[in-house]
C-alpha positions as CSV (number, residue, x, y, z in Angstrom):
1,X,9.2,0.0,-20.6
2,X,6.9,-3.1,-19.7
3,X,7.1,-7.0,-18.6
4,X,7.0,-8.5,-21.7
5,X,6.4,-11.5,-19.8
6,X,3.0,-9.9,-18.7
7,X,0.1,-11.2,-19.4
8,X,-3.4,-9.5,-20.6
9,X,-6.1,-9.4,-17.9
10,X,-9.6,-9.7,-18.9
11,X,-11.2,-6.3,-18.4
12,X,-14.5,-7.7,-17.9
13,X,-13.0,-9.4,-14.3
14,X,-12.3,-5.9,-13.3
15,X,-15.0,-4.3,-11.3
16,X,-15.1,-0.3,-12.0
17,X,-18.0,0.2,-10.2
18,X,-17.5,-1.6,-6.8
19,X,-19.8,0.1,-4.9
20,X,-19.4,2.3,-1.4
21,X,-21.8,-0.1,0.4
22,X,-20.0,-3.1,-0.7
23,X,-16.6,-1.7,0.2
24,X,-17.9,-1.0,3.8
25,X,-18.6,-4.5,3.8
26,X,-15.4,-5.7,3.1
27,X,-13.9,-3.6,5.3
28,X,-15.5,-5.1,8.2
29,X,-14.6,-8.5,7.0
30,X,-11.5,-8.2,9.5
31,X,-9.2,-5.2,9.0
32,X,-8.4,-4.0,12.5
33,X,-7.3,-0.7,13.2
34,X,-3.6,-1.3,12.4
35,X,-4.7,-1.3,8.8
36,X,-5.4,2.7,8.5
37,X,-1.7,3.7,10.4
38,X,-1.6,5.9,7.5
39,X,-4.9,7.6,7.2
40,X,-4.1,10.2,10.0
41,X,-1.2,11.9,8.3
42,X,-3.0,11.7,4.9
43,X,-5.9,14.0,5.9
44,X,-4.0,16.6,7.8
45,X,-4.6,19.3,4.7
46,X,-4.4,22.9,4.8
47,X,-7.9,24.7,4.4
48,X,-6.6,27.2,1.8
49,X,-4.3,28.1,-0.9
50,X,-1.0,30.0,0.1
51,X,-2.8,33.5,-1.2
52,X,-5.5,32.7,0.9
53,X,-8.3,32.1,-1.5
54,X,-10.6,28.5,-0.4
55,X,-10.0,25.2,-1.7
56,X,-12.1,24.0,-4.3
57,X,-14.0,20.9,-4.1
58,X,-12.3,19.2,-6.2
59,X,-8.7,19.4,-5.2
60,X,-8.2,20.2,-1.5
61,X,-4.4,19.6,-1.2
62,X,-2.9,22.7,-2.7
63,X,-1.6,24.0,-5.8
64,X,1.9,21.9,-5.9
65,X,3.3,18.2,-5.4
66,X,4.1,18.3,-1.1
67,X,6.4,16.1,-0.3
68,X,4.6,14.3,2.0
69,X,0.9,14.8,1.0
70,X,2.4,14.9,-2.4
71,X,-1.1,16.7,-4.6
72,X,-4.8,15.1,-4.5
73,X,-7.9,15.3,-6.8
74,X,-11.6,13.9,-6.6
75,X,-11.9,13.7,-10.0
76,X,-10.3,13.0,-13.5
77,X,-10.9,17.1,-14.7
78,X,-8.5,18.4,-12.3
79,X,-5.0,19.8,-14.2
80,X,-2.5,18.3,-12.5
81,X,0.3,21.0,-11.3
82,X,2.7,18.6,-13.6
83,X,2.2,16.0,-16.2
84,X,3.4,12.2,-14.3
85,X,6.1,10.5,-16.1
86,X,4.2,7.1,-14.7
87,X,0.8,6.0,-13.9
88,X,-0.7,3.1,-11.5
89,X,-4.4,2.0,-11.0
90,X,-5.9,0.9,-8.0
91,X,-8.0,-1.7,-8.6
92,X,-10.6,-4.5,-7.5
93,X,-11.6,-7.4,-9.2
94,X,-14.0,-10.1,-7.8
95,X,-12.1,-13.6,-6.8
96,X,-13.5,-16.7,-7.5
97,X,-15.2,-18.9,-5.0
98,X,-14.2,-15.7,-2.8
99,X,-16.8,-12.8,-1.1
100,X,-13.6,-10.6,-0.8
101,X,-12.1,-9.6,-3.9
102,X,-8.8,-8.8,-5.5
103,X,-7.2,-5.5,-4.5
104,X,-4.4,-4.6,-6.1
105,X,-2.2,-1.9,-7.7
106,X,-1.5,-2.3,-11.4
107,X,1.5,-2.6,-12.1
108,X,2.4,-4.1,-8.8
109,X,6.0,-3.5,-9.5
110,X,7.9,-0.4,-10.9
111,X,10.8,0.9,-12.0
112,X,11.3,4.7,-12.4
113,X,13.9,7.1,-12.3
114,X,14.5,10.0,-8.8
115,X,12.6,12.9,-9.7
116,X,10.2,11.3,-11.3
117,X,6.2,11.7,-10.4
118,X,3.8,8.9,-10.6
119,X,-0.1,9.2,-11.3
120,X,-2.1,6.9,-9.0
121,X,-5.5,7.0,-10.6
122,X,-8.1,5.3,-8.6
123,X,-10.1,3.3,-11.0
124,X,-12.1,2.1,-8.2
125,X,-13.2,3.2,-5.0
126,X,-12.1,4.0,-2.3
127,X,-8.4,4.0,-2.1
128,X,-5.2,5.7,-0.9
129,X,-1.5,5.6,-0.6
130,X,0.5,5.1,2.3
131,X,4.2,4.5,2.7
132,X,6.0,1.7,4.6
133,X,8.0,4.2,7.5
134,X,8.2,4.0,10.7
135,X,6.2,7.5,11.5
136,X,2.8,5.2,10.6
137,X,4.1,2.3,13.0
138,X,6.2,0.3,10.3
139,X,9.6,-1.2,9.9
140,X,10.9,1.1,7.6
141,X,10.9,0.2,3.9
142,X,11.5,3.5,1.9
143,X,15.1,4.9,1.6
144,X,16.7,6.8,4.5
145,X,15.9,10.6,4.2
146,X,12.5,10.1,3.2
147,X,9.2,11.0,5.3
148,X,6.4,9.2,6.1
149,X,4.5,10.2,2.8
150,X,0.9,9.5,2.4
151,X,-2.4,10.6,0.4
152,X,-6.1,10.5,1.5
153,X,-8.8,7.9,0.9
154,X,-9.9,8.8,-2.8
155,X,-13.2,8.4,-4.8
156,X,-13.0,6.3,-8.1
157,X,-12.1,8.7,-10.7
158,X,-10.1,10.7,-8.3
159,X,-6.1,10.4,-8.2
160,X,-2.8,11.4,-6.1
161,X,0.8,12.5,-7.4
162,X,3.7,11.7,-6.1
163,X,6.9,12.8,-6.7
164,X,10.1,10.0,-5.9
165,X,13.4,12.3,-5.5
166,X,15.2,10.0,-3.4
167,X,16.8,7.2,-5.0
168,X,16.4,3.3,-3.4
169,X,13.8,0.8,-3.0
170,X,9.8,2.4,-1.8
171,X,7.2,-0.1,-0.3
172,X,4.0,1.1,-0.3
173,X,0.3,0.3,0.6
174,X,-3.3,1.0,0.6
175,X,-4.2,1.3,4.3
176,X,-8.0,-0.2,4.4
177,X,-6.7,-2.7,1.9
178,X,-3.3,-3.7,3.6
179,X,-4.3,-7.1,4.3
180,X,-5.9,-8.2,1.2
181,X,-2.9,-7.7,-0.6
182,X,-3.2,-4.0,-2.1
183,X,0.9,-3.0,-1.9
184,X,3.2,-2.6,-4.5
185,X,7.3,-1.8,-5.0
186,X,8.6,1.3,-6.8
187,X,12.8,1.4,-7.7
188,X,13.8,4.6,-7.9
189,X,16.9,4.7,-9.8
190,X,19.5,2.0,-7.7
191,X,18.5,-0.6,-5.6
192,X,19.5,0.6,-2.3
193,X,17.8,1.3,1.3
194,X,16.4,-0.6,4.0
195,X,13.6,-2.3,1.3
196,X,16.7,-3.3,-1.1
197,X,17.1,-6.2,1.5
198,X,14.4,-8.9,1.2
199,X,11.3,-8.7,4.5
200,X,12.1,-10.5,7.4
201,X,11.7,-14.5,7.3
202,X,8.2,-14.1,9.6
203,X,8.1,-18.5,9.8
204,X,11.8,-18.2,11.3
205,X,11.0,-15.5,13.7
206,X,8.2,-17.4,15.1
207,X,10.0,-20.4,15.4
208,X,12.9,-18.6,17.5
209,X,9.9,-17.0,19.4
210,X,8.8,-20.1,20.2
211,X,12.5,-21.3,21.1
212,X,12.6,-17.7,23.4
213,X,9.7,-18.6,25.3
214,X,10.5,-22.7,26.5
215,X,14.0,-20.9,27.6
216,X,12.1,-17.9,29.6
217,X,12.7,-15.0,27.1
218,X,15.3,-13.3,26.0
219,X,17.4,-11.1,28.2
220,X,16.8,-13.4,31.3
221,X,12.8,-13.1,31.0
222,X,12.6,-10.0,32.1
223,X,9.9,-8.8,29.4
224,X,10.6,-5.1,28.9
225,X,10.9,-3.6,25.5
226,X,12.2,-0.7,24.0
227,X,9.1,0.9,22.7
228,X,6.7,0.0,20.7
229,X,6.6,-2.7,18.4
230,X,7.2,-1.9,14.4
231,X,5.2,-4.2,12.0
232,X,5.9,-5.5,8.4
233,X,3.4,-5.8,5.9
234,X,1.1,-8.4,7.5
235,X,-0.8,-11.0,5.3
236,X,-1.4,-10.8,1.7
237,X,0.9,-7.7,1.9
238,X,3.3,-9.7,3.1
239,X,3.0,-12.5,0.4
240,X,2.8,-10.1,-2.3
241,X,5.6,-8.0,-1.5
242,X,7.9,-11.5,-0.9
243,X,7.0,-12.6,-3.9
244,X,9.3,-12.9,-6.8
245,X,8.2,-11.7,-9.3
246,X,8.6,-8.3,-7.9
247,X,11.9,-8.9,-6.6
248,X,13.8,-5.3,-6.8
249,X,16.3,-7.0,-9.5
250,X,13.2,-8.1,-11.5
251,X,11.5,-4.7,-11.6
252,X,14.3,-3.3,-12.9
253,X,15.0,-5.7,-16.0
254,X,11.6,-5.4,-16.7
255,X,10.6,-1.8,-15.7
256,X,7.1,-2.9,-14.5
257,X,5.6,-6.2,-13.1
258,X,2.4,-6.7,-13.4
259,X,-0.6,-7.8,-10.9
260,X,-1.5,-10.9,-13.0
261,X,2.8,-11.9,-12.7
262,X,2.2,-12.4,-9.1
263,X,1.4,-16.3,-8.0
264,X,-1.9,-16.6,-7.5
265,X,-0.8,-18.4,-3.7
266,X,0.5,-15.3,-2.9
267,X,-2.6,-13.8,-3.5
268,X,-4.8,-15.9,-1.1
269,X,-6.8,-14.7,1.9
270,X,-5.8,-15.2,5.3
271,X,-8.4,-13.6,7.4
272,X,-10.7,-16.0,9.2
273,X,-12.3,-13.7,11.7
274,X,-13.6,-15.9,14.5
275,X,-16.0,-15.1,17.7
276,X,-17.6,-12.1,15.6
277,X,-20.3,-11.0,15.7
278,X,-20.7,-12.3,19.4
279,X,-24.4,-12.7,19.4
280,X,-26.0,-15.3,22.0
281,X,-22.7,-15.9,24.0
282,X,-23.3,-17.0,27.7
283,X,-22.7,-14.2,29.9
């Protein structure tokens, strides 16, 4: 089932052939090191098949869907161990008046039913799949029961299964792409879990932040936590996924939402790296 509200992207915008060099370059246009929280887990693959035999080249992640590194190929010829029931691209498209593009998942929202597997097909390079959970250093937004799930960084024309048992709300991102907007909203069956509720009010928090600090903190100022510090999606992540077109309710009426459904201000860019590169500063 699809948005019939959705409209029809010109292919032409849509740049299959974004390079590895130009990549890099966007990468360095800002992303700290909070954006790959996933990328440890998501390469942690066993060398060899359970009877012992190498891994092949072209799928390195095993013979089945794991439920956490769920099943990985570098290219389109690899069987699948089972045909998906749903498929997503990952995607870049350049942005006008803009040197970073559009990253994005298409559809952006989806509605699917537990024990059903999704195809993410990397149309473009080089992207993975990493879920909101508190194992990668986020506020947990997939349902309770469910691991920290993740894939590797894949090549265009390469693509990573995953199978949704449990049934609620998933949030997910691409990790080097976080903060230009690439995450997306799967239903699985009812809308239920910690990501059923809409993502913390981030202007209100820092206004009772700001409140905290005139009155000397909270808990008499004595600035001790409990640990360290969960995030939520930060920037465009954060627009996109507070959006509402993809609003959980809206997914499901629709059964997918697409990229181009999202409001283009929820799309902007909010990195403004400053002080870099630091060439001819005073010592």
């Amino acid at each position: 089932m699809t948005d019939p509200d959705r409209p029809t992207r010109n292919d032409r915008s849509i740049d299959t052939r974004f390079d590895r060099r130009r990549a890099l370059r966007v990468l360095g246009a800002g992303v700290g090191a909070t954006a790959f929280s996933g990328l440890g887990g998501a390469t942690s693959m066993a060398p060899a098949k359970t009877d012992g035999t190498p891994r092949t080249e072209e799928n390195a992640s095993g013979d089945e869907i794991h439920p956490v590194f769920g099943f990985s190929a570098l290219g389109p010829d690899v069987k699948p161990p089972e045909e998906p029931d749903h498929e997503v691209q990952a995607l870049i498209a350049e942005r006008e008046e803009a040197p970073i593009p559009e990253f994005f998942f298409e559809p952006t929202g989806l509605s699917i039913e537990p024990g059903d597997t999704v195809k993410f097909d990397m149309v473009t390079p080089h992207h993975n799949v990493v879920a909101y959970h508190p194992g990668f250093g986020f506020v947990q937004r997939v349902p309770d029961g469910v691991g920290p799930f993740s894939g590797p960084l894949l090549p265009a024309g390469g693509y990573w299964l995953y199978t949704f048992d449990h049934e609620g709300v998933y949030e997910i991102n691409c990790a080097p792409h976080e903060y230009f907007g690439m995450a997306m909203r799967i239903v699985v069956g009812d809308i239920e879990g910690p990501a059923a509720e809409p993502l913390p009010d981030i202007c209100a928090q820092s206004s009772e932040e700001s409140g905290d600090e005139e009155n000397g903190g909270e808990n008499g100022g004595d600035g001790e936590s409990e640990g360290p510090e969960l995030r939520t999606p930060e920037f465009t992540a954060y627009t996109v996924l507070t959006d509402p077109a993809i609003d959980p309710e809206r997914i499901v009426d629709h059964g997918s939402v697409s990229w181009e459904a999202i409001d283009e201000d929820s799309k902007r860019l909010f990195l403004q790296p400053n002080g870099f590169p630091p060439c001819g500063e005073e010592s």
